[in-house]
C-alpha positions in Angstrom: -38.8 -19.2 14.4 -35.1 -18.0 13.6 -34.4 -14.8 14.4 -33.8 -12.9 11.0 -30.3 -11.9 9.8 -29.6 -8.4 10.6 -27.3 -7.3 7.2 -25.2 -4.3 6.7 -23.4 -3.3 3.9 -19.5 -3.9 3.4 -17.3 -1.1 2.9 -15.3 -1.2 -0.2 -11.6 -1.3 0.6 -9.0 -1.1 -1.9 -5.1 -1.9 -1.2 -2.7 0.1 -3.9 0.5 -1.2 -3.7 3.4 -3.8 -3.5 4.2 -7.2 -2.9 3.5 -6.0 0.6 -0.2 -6.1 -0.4 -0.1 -9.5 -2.2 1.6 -11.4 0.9 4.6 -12.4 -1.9 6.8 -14.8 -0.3 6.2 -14.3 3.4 2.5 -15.7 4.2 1.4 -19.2 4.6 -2.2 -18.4 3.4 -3.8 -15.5 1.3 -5.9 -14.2 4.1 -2.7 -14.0 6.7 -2.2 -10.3 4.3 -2.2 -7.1 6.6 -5.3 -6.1 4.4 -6.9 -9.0 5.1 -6.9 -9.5 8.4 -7.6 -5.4 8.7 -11.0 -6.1 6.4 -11.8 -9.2 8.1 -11.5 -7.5 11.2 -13.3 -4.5 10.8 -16.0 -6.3 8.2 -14.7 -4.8 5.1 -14.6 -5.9 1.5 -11.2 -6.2 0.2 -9.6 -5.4 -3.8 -6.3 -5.6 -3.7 -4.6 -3.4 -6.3 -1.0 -4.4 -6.2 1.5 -6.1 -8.6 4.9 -7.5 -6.6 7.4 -5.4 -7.2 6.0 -2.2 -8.1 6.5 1.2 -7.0 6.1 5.0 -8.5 7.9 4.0 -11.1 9.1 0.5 -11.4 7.0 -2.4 -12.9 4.2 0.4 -14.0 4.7 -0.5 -17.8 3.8 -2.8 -19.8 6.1 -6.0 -20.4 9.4 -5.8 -22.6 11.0 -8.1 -24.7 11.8 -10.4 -22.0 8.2 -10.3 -20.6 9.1 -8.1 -17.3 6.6 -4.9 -16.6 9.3 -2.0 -17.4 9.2 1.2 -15.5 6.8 3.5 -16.3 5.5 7.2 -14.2 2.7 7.4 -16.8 1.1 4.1 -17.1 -1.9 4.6 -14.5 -3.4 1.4 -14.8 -4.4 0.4 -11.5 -4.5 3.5 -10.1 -7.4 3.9 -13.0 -9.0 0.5 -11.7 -8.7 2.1 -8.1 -10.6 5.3 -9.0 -13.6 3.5 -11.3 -14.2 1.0 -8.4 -15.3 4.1 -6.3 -14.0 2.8 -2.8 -15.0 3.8 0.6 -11.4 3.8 1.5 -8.0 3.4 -0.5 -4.9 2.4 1.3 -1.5 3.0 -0.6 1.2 1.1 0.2 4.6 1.0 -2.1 8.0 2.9 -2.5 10.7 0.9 -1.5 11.1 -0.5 -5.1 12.2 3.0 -6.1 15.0 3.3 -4.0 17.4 1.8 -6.4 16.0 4.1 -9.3 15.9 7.6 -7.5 19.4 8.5 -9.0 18.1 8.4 -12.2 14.4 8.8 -12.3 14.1 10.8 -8.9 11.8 13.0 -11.1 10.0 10.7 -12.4 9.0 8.8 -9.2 8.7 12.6 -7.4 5.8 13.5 -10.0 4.1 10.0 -10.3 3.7 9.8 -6.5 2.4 13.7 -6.9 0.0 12.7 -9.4 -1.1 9.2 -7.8 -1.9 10.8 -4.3 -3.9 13.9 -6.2 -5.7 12.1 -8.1 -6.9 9.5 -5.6 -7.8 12.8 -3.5 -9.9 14.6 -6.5 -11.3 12.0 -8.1 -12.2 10.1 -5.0 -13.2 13.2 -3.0 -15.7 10.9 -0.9 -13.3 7.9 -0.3 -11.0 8.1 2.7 -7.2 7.6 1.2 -4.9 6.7 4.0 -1.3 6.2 3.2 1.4 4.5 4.1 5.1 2.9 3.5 7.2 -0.4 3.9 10.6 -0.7 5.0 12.0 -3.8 6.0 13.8 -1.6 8.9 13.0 2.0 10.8 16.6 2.8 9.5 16.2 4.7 6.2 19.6 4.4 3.9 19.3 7.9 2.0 17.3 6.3 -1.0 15.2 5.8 1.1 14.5 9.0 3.4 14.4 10.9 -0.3 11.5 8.5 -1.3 9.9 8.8 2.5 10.6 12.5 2.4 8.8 12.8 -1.0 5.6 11.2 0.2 5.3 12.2 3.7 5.4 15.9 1.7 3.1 15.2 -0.4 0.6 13.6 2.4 1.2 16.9 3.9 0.3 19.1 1.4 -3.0 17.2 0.4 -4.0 16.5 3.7 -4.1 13.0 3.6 -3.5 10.9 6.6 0.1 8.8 6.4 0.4 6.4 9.3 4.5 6.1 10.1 3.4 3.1 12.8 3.2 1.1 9.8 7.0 1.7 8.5 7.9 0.9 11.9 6.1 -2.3 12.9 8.7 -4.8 11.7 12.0 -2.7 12.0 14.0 -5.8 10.9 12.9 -8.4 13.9 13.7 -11.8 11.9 10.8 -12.8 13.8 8.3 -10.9 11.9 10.9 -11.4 8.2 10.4 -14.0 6.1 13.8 -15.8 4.3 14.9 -13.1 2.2 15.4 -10.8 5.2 12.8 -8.1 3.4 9.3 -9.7 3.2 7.2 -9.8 6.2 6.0 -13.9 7.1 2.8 -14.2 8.8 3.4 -12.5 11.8 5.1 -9.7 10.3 1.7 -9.1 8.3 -0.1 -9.3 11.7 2.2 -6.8 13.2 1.5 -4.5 10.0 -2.3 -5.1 10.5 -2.2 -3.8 14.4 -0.5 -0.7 13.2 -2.7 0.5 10.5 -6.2 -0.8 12.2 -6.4 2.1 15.2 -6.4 4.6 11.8 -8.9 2.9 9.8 -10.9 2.1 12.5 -11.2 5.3 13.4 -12.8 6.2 9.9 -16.0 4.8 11.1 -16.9 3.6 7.8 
C-alpha cells in the first residue's frame, strides 16, 4: 500500500507593494517574482497585494478622468484587503514611486507610511510584518534617503524588522536589470529572493 501523504498547513503570505511585487516588465514567467520563488521555497501560500506603480502616495486613489489611479495617503484599500486576509506574515515592499512627489506631498507620504506600518502592527498583532525597500541602485539621490530615512524610522520605532540586504541586492548590475534600467529581469528577482529568505526563514512559520 502507498504510504499516506503527510499534510501541513501553508502559511499565508501576503506581498504589499509595487511593480516589484507583480514582476512588471522584468520576468519571463509569473512565478520567476521574489515572492514567489521565497513561498515556493519555504512552502508558503502567496497573495500578492501590489498595483505597478504604487507607493505611499502615488496610484492609491481611485482612477481620474483619464482612467489613471491618482494619488491618494487615505485610500487604504489594499492595505484593508491585507489586514482582513489575517496573514501569517506580511512583506511590504514600495517607496521608490514617491521620490518624485516628496517635494510636495513629503507629508502626505511621511503619515501614510506611519499609518500603513501601525496598522499592519496593531491590527495584525499575530502576523509577522517584515519590511523592506527597492532601489534600482545602493546609491540613494536625496528623494530617496528622505523616503528610506522615513521608513527605516518608522521600522525603528514599531519594532518591525526592515531587511536593507534587499535594497542592496541588485545595486544597478545590468545583469540582474531588465531594459528600462529600473526593473529587476529574472535574475534580479532571484537575487531579491536570496536576500529576504535568511529573514523569513528565520520566522519559523
Amino acid at each position: 500500500m502507498p504510504s499516506p501523504i503527510q499534510a501541513r498547513n501553508h502559511p499565508t503570505a501576503v506581498s504589499y507593494g509595487d511593480s516589484i511585487v507583480t514582476g512588471w516588465r522584468g520576468t519571463t514567467r509569473p512565478r520567476a517574482r521574489w515572492p514567489s520563488l521565497v513561498c515556493d521555497e519555504l512552502g508558503w501560500r502567496e497573495i500578492a497585494l501590489a498595483i505597478n506603480g504604487m507607493g505611499y502616495d502615488r496610484r492609491r486613489g481611485p482612477r481620474n478622468e483619464t482612467g489613471e489611479l491618482s494619488p491618494s495617503s487615505s485610500d487604504t484599500t489594499l492595505l484593508d484587503a491585507a489586514i482582513r486576509l489575517a496573514p501569517d506574515v506580511v512583506v511590504v515592499c514600495m517607496g521608490a514611486n514617491d521620490m518624485r512627489f516628496v517635494g510636495d506631498h513629503g507629508n502626505a507620504i511621511r503619515s501614510s507610511v506611519r499609518r500603513d506600518l501601525s496598522r499592519l502592527c496593531s491590527q495584525l498583532p499575530d502576523a509577522a510584518v517584515v519590511v523592506t525597500t527597492y532601489f534600482p541602485v545602493s546609491a540613494l539621490t536625496a528623494e530617496a534617503a528622505v523616503i528610506h530615512d522615513w521608513i527605516t524610522s518608522t521600522c525603528r520605532e514599531l519594532h518591525l524588522v526592515y531587511v536593507e540586504d534587499f535594497r542592496l541586492a541588485v545595486s544597478g548590475s545590468p545583469d540582474l536589470l531588465c531594459d528600462d534600467g529600473v526593473h529587476p529581469n529574472d535574475a534580479g528577482h532571484a537575487a531579491l529572493a536570496d536576500a529576504i529568505l535568511p529573514t523569513l526563514r528565520s520566522l519559523r512559520l
